[in-house]
C-alpha positions as CSV (number, residue, x, y, z in Angstrom):
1,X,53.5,16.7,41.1
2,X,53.8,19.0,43.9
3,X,51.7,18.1,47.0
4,X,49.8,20.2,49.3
5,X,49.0,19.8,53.0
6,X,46.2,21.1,54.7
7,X,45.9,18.9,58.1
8,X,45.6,19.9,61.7
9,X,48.8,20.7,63.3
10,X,50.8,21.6,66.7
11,X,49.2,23.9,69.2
12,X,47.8,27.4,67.8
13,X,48.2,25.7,64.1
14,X,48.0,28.6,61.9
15,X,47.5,26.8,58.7
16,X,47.1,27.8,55.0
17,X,44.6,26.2,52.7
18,X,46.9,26.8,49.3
19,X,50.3,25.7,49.9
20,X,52.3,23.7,47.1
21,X,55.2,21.0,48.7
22,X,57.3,19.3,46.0
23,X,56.2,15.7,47.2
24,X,56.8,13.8,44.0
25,X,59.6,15.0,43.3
26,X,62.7,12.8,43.7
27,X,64.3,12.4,46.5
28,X,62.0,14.8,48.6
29,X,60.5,12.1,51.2
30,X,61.9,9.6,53.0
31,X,60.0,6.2,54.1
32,X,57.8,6.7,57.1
33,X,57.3,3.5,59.6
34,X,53.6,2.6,60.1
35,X,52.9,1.9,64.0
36,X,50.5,-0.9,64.9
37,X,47.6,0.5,65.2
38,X,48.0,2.3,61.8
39,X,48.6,-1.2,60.3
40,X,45.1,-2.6,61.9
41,X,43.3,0.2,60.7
42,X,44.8,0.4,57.3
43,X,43.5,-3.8,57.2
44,X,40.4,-3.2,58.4
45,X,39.7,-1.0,55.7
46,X,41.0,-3.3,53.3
47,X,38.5,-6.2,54.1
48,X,35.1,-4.0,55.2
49,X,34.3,-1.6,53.1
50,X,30.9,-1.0,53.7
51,X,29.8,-0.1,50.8
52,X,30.2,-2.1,46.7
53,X,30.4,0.9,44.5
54,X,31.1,-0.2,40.6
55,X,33.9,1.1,38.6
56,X,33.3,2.1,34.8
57,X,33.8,-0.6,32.4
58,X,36.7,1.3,30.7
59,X,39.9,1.3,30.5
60,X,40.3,4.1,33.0
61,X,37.7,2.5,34.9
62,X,40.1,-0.8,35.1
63,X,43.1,1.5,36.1
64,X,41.3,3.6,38.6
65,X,40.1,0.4,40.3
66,X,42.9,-1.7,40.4
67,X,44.7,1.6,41.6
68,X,42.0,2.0,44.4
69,X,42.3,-1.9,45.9
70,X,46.2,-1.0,46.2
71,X,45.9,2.3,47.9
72,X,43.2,1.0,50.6
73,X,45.3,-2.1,51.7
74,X,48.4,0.7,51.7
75,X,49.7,-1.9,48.9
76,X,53.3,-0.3,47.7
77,X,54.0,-3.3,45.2
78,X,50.4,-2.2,44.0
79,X,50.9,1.5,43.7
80,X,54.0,1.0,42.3
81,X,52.3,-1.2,39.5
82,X,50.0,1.2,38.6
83,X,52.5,4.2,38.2
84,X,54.9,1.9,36.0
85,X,51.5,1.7,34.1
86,X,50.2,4.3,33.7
87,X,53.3,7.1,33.2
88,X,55.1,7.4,30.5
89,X,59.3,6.0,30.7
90,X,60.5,9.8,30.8
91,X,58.3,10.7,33.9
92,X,59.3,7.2,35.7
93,X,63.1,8.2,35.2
94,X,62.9,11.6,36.7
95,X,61.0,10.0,39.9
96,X,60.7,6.1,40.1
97,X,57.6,4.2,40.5
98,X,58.4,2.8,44.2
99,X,59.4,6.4,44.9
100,X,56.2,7.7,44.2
101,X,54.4,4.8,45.5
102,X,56.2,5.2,49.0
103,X,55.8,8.8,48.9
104,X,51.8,8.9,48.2
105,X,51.2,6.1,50.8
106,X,52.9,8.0,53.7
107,X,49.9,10.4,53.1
108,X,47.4,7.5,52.8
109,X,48.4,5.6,56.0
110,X,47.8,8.8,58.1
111,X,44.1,8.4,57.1
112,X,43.3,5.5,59.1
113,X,40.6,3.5,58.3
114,X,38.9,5.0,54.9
115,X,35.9,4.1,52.9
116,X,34.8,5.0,49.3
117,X,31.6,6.8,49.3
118,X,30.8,7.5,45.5
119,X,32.4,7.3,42.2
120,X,32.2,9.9,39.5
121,X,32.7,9.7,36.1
122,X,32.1,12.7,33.4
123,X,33.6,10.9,30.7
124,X,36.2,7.8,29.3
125,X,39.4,8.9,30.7
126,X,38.4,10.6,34.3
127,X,37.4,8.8,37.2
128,X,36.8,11.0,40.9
129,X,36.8,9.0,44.1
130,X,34.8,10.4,47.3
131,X,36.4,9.1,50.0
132,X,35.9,9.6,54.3
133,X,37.8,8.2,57.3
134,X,36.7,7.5,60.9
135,X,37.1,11.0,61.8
136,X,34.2,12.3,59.2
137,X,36.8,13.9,57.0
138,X,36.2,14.1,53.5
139,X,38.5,14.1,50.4
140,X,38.0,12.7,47.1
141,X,40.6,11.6,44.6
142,X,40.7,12.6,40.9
143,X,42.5,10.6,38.3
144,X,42.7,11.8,34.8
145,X,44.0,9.7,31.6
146,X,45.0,10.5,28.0
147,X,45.3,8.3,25.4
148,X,48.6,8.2,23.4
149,X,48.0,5.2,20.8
150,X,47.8,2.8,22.5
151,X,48.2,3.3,25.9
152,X,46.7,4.9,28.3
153,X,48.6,7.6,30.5
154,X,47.8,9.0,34.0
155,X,47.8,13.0,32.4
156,X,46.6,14.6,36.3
157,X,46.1,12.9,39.8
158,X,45.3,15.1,42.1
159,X,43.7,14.8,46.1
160,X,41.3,17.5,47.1
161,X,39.4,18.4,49.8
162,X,35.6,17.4,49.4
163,X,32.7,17.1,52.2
164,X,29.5,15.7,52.6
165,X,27.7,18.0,50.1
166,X,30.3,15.7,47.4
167,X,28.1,12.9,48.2
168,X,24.5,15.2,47.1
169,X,24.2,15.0,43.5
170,X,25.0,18.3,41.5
171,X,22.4,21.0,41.7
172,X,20.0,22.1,39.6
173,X,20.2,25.8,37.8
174,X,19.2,28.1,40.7
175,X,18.1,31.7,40.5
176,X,20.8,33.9,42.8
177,X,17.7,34.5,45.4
178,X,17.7,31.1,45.6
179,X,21.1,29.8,46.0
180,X,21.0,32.2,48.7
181,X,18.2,31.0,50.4
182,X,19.7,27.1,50.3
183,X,23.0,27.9,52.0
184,X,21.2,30.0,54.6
185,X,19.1,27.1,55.2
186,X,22.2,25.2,55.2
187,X,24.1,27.3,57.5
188,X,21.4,27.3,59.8
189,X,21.4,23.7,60.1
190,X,24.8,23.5,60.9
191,X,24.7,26.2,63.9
192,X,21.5,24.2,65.1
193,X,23.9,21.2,65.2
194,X,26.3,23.0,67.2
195,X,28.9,22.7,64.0
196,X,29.7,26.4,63.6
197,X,30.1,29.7,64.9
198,X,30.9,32.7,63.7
199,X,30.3,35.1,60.6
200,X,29.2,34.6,57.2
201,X,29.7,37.5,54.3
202,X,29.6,36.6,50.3
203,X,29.7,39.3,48.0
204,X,29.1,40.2,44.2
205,X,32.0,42.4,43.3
206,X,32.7,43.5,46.6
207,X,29.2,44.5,47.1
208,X,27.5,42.2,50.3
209,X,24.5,40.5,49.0
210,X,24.5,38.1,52.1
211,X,26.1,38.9,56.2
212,X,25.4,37.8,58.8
213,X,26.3,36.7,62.5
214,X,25.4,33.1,63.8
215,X,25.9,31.7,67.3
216,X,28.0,33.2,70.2
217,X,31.0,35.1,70.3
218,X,31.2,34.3,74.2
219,X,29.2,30.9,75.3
220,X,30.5,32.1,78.6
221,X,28.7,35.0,79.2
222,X,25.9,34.0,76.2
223,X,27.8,36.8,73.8
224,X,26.4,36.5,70.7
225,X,28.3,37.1,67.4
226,X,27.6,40.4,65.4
227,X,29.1,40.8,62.1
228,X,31.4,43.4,63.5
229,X,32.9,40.8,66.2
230,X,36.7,40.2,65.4
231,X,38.1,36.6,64.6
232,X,41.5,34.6,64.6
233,X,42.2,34.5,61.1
234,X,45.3,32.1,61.2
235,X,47.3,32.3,58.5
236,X,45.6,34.5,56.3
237,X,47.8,36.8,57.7
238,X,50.6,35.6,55.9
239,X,49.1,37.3,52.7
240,X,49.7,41.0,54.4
241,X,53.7,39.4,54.7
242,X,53.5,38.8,50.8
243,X,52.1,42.1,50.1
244,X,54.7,44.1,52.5
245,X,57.2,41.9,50.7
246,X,56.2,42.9,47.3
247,X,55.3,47.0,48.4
248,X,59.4,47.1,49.3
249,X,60.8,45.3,46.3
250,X,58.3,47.7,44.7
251,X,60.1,50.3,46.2
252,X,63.6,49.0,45.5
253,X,64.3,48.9,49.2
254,X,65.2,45.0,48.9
255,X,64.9,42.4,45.8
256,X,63.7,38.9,45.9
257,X,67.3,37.7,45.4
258,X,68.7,39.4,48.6
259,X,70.5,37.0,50.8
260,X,69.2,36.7,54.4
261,X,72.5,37.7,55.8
262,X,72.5,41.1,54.0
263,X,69.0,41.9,55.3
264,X,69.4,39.9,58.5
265,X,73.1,40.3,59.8
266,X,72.9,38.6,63.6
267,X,70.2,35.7,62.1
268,X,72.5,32.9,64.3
269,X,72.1,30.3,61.0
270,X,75.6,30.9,59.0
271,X,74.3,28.6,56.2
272,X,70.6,30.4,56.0
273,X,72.5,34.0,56.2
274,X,74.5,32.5,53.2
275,X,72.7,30.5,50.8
276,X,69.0,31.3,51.9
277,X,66.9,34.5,49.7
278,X,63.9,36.4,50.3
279,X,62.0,34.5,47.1
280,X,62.6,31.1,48.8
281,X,61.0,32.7,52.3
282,X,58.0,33.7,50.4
283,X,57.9,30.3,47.9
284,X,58.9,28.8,50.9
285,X,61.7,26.6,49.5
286,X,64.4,27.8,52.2
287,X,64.3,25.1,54.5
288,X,63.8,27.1,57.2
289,X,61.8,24.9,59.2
290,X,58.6,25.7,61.9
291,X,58.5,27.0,65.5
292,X,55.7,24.2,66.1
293,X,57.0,21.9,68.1
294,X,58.1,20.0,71.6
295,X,60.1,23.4,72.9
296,X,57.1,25.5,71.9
297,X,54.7,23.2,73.3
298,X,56.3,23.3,76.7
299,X,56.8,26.7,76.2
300,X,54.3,28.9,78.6
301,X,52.7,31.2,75.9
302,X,52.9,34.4,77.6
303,X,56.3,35.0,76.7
304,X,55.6,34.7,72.7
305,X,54.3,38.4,72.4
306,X,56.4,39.7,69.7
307,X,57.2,38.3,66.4
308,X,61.0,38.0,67.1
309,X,59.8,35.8,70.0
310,X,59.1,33.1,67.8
311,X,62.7,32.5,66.2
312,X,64.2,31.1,69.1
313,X,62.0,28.0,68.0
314,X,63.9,27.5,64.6
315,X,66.4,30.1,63.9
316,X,69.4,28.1,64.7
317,X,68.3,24.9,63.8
318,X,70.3,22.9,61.1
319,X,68.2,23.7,57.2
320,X,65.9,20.9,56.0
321,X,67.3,20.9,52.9
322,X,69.4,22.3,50.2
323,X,67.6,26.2,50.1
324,X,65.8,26.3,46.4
325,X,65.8,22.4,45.9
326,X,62.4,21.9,47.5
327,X,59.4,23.2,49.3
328,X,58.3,22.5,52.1
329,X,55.2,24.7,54.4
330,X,57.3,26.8,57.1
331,X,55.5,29.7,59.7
332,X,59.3,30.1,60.7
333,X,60.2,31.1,57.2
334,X,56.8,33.6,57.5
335,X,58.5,34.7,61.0
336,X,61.8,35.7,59.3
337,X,60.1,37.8,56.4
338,X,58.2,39.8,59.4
339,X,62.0,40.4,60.9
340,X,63.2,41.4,57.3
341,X,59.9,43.7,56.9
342,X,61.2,45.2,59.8
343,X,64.5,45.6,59.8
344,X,64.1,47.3,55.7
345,X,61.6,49.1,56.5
346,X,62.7,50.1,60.1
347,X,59.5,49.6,61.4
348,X,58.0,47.7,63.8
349,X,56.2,44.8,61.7
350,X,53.2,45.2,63.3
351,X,52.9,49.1,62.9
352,X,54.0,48.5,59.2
353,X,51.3,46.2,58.1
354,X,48.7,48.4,59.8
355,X,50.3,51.7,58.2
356,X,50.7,50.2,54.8
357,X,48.3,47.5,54.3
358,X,45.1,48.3,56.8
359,X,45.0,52.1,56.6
360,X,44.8,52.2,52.6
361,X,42.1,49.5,52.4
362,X,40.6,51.0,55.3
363,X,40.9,48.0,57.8
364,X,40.3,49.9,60.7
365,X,38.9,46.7,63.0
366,X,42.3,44.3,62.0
367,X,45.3,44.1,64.6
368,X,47.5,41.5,66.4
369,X,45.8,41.7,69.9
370,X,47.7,40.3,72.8
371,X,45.9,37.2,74.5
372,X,45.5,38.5,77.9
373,X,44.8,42.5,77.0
374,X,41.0,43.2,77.2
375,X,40.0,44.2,74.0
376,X,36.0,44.9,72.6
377,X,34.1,42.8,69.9
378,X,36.6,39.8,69.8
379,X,35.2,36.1,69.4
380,X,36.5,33.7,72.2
381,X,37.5,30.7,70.5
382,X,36.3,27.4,71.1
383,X,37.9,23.6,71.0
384,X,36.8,19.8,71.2
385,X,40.7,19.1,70.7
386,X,42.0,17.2,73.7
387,X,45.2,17.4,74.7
388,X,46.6,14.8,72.5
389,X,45.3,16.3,69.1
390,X,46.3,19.7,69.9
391,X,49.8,18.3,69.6
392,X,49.4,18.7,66.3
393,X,48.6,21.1,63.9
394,X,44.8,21.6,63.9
395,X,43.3,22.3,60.4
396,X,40.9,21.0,58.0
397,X,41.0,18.1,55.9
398,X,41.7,19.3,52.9
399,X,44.4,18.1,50.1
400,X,44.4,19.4,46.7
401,X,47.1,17.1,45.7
402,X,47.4,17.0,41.3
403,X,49.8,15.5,39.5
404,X,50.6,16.6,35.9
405,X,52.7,13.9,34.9
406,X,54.9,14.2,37.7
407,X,54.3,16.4,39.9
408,X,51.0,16.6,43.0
409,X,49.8,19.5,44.6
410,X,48.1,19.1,48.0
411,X,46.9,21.1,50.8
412,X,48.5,20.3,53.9
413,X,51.2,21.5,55.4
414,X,54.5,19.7,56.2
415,X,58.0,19.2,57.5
416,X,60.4,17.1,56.1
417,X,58.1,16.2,53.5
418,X,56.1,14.8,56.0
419,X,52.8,15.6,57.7
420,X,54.1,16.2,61.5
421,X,53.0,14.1,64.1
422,X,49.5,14.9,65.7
423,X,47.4,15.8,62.8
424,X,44.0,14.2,62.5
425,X,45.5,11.8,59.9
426,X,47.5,10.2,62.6
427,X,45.2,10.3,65.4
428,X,42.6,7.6,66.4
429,X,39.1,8.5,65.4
430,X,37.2,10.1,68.1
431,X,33.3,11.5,67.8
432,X,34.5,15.7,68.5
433,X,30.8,16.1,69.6
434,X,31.1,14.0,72.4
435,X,34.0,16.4,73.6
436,X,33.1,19.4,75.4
437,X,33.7,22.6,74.2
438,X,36.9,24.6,76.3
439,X,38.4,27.5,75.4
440,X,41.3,27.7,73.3
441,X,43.5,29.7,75.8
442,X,46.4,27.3,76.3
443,X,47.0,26.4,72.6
444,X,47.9,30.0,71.4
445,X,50.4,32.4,71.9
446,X,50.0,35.8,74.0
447,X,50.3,37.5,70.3
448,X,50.2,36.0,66.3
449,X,53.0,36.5,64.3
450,X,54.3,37.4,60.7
451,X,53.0,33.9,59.9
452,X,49.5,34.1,61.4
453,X,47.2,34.8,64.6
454,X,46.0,38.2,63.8
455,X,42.5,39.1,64.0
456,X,40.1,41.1,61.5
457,X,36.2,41.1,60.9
458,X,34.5,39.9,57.9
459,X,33.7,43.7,56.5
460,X,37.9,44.2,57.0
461,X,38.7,40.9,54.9
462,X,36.2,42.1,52.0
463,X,37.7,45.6,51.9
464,X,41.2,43.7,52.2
465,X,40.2,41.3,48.8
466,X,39.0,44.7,47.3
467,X,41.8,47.0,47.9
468,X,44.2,44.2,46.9
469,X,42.5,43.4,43.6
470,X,42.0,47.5,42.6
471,X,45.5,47.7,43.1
472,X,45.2,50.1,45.6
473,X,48.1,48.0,47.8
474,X,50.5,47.6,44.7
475,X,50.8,48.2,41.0
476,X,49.0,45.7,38.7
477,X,52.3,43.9,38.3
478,X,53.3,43.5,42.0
479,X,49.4,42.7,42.3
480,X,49.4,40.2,39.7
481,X,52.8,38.4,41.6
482,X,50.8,38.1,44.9
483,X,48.1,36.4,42.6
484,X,49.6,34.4,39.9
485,X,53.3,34.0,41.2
486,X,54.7,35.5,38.1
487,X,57.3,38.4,38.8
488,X,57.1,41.4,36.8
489,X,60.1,42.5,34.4
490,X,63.2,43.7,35.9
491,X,64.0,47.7,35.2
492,X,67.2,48.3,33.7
493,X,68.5,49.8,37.4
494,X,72.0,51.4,37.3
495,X,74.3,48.7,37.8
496,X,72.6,45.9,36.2
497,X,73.6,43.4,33.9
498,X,71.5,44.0,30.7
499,X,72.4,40.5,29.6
500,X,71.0,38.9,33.0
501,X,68.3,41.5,32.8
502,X,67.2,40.3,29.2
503,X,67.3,36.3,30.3
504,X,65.6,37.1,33.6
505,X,62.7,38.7,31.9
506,X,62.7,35.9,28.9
507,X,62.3,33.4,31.5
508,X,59.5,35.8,33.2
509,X,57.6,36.0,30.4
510,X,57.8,32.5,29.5
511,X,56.9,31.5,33.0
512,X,53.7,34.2,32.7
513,X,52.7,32.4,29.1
514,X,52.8,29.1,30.8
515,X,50.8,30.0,33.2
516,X,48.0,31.1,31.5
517,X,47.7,28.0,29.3
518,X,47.6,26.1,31.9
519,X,45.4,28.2,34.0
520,X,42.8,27.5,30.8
521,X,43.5,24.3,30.8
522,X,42.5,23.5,33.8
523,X,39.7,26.5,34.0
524,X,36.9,24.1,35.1
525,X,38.9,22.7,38.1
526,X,38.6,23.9,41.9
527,X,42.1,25.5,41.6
528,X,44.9,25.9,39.0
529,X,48.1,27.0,39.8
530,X,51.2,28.4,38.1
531,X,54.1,25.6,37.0
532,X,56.6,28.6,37.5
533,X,59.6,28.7,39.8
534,X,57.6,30.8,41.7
535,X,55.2,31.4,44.7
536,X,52.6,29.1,43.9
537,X,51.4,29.7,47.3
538,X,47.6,31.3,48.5
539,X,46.2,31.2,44.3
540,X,42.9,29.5,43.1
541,X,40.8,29.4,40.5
542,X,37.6,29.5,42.7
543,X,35.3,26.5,41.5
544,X,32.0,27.0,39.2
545,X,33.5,30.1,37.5
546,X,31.3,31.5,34.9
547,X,31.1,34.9,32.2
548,X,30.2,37.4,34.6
549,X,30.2,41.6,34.7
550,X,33.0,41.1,37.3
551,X,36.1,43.3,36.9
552,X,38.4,42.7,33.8
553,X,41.1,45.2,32.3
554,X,44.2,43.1,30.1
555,X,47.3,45.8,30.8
556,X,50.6,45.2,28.8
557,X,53.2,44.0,31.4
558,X,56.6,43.3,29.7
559,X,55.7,40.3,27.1
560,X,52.6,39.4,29.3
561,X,49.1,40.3,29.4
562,X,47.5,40.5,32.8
563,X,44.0,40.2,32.6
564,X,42.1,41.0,36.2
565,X,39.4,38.0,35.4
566,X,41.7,35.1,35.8
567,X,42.5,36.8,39.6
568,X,41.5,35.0,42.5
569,X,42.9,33.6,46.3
570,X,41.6,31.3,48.2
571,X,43.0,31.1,52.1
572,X,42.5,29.4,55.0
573,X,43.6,29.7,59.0
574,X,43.2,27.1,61.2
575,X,43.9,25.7,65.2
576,X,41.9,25.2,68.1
577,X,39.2,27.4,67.9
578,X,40.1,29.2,64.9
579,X,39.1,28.5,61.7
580,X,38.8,31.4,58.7
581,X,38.3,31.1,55.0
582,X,38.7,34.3,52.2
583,X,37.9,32.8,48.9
584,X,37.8,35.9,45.5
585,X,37.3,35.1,42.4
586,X,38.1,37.6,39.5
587,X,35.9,36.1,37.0
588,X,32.4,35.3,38.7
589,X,33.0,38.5,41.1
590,X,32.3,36.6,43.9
591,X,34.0,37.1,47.3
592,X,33.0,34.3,50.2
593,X,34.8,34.8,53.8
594,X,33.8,32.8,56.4
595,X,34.7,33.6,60.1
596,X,34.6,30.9,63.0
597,X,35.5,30.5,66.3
598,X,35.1,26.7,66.4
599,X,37.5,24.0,65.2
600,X,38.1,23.5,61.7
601,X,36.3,22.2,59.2
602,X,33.5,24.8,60.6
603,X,34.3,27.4,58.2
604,X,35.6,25.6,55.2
605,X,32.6,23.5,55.5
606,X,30.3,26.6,55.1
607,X,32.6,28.3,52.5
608,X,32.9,24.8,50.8
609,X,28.4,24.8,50.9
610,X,28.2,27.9,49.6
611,X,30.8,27.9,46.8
612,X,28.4,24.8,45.4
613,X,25.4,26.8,45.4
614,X,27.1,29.8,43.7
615,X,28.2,27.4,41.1
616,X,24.7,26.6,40.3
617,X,23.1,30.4,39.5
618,X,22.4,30.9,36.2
619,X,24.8,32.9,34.2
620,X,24.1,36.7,34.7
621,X,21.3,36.3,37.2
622,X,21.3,38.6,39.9
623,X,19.3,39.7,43.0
């Protein structure tokens, strides 16, 4: 299982929503002492929950039950019984029962007190917990079984993000004009509640069919939003990285297999200029580490104005880990590509992404503006963090988390294999609403960064999502790496191996086969992602896809088809104040970004809303 992180980190969090961390893995996490307060909760929840909820009378039923009494008492004898039961002997060898017990209650004794709020069940074998903590944060657990004669085998596991809309019972088949019409109700609601801010655009292949502006862009000076008003987008950014990445392999200028220390000769890490390559920066298995942090935190944020200004968090600090053994979520490893963008292309990074990435989709609002340089139509961002959450990385509570025999994704991100200290997970409950709202100019830096912090309007992220998927930033292979992972086949350069060359793209093409079985298999789930050795960072399979006149032209690539349809991202930023999500899906044509200069969840709450509405149109309807 791999496992991804998706919590609320350090000051000026820039935080993705699709990141995949080895957790399940052996050996990947060590154990994780649970302070006092932790322990109360954790048997509080244990003894009170509020609410009897009835698990299916079914085998899975039984497992899924006995499994949930063990995970709310943070039981690792009881975990651990119900992974010796429920994988088969193989899977147990590769990772041990305790071990994955341990490892998945780290996660679950960062939630506090929890409660169950529904149980779903669409058939024998699947069982989907809804669950909520003190805090009002949403996730819900799904546990699939197969039957192999006689037993009965734990086949997916996997932790996503959910929200109260998870708790509404599925909607009805809605017309387009009125799916609309239910999120704009909805959306309305949740600015008269004072839970967002900010911009809202969908699209049906790349053509707005909803945009528009809701509360202010300045509560200051009572500024309201427009929908050209410019927002902190976090670490979307860190897909323009991927891209320049890709346009100078593309180029031949470097390869994904060039050592740091060729690219990079004065990075002060001997080991990373050694053993460390440009594929683990992007897949983040490098064990480069993040520039979050006590130094950065008593860092004054002025002097951070330049992406070089952030290595001197983390470039000469020890690795994590053994570079390609493991991944783990690093901005610093984001920071280096930006110096290695640079430094190939002998630009400065910022003036290359805006030369080779905004001018050709025609991005002309999207830049890195510095903090304290007066600049027109930019949101002022907004917090209810005090001083002891902002310690950690702010972000939303979302975890995809799925296990395929042995493996979970999540959302979240994390160092060590651990979620870092501060995020919401760890922090006592507190009622946000009661906070005031202050500005979020002491939790971010003078200027983003190769890893996040830039700032773009909604119209700029639409054209962005549209250039990238007409392949107007890179050729359909290149474009299909940023998408699926999968590397297209190496040319047969002068100097090459032809041997290596003919195993490398053997292994290619398997990896791209792979991927698309499993990417059907799994074709009614929120997100799928690749089982390859590569980046399985930043790709989705939007929920609720359906047959649709979006886009869709299969090109021979190598041994590979790449078929446009099965494209799609889904991204998130988020900190104090800053919360963006750019959601595209191939298949339905639909495009959802959602702009906010509140806290998270405000924008992945809305994108979340209106994802479950688009689910419900009819097939083919249209305005």
């Amino acid at each position: 299982m791999s496992h991804k992180v998706t919590s609320k980190r350090l000051k000026w969090k820039i935080m993705p929503v699709l990141v995949v961390l080895k957790l399940l893995t052996p050996g990947v996490i060590n154990g994780q002492d649970t302070n006092l307060t932790q322990l109360a909760q954790i048997e509080k929840a244990a003894s009170s929950e509020q609410t009897k909820i009835d698990f299916p009378k079914t085998p899975a039923g039984e497992k899924a039950r006995l499994f949930w009494e063990a995970f709310l008492r943070s039981d690792t004898q009881g975990v651990k019984k119900f992974f010796e039961s429920s994988l088969p002997p193989e899977k147990l060898k590769e990772n041990p029962a305790e071990k994955r017990a341990e490892q998945l209650l780290n996660i679950r004794r960062q939630q506090g007190e929890i409660s169950l709020q529904k149980l779903l069940s669409s058939g024998p074998f699947d069982v989907t917990l809804i669950v909520t903590n003190l805090s009002q944060e949403y996730f819900k657990l799904e546990l699939d079984f197969k039957k192999s004669g006689n037993d009965l085998f734990l086949e997916k596991f996997t932790i996503d993000e959910a929200g109260p809309e998870d708790l509404a019972s599925p909607l009805s088949a809605l017309t387009l004009p009125e799916a609309i019409q239910g999120f704009e109700q909805a959306i309305e609601k949740a600015v008269r509640d004072d839970r967002f801010s900010g911009v809202v655009l969908v699209a049906k292949d790349f053509q707005p069919i909803f945009f528009k502006p809701y509360g202010l862009a300045s509560q200051e000076f009572e500024v309201p939003n427009r929908t050209d008003i410019r927002f902190n987008l976090g670490s979307i950014n860190k897909i323009f990285t991927k891209v320049a990445i890709a346009q100078l392999v593309a180029k031949g200028q470097l390869t994904l297999d060039d050592k740091l220390g060729k690219l990079l000769p004065d990075y002060p890490n001997p080991e990373a200029k050694e053993k460390v390559t440009v594929r683990q920066l992007v897949n983040m298995t490098s064990g480069i580490g993040d520039f979050f942090g006590p130094e950065f935190r008593n860092t004054a944020k002025d002097v951070i104005r330049h992406n070089r200004d952030y290595l001197r968090f983390f470039a000469s600090k020890p690795l994590a880990f053994e570079p390609g053994s493991r991944e783990m979520y690093s901005n610093g490893g984001y920071v280096v590509l930006g110096e290695i963008i640079s430094a190939v292309s002998k630009m400065d990074y910022y003036d290359y992404i805006k030369k080779s990435i905004f001018e050709p989709a025609g991005m002309k609002d999207s830049d890195w503006f510095q903090a304290d340089v007066p600049v027109k139509n930019v949101a002022d961002g907004y917090t209810r963090q005090v001083e002891e959450e902002s310690q950690g990385e702010p972000g939303k509570p979302n975890e995809k988390q799925e296990q395929k025999g042995d493996m979970i994704q999540t959302g979240d991100k994390e160092k060590d294999g651990q979620p870092q200290a501060g995020t919401a997970k760890e922090r006592p409950a507190l009622d946000r609403q009661k906070q005031g709202w202050r500005k979020n100019i002491y939790t971010r830096p003078a200027r983003g960064s190769a890893a996040g912090g830039g700032y773009a309007t909604a119209e700029d992220l639409l054209k962005f999502a549209r250039a990238l998927y007409e392949c107007k930033l890179l050729s359909e292979a290149w474009t299909n790496w940023i998408f699926t992972g999968i590397e297209p086949p190496l040319k047969d350069e002068k100097g090459k191996n032809p041997e290596r060359l003919k195993e490398q793209n053997q292994a290619i093409s398997a990896d791209s086969n792979e991927f698309y079985r499993k990417s059907l298999e799994s074709g009614q789930k929120q997100e799928a992602f690749s089982d390859s050795k590569n980046d399985k960072e930043l790709i989705t399979e939007p929920a609720g896809r359906e047959k649709s006149a979006a886009k869709s032209s299969p090109v021979q690539a190598g041994q590979s088809t790449i078929d446009r349809s099965r494209w799609g991202i889904g991204i998130a930023g988020g900190a104090p104040g800053i919360n963006a999500m750019l959601e595209m899906d191939g298949q339905t044509g639909y495009t959802i970004i959602v702009l906010s200069n509140y806290d998270p969840p405000a924008a992945r709450d809305i994108a979340q809303m209106i994802r479950r509405y688009l689910k419900a149109v009819k097939n083919g309807d249209t305005l």
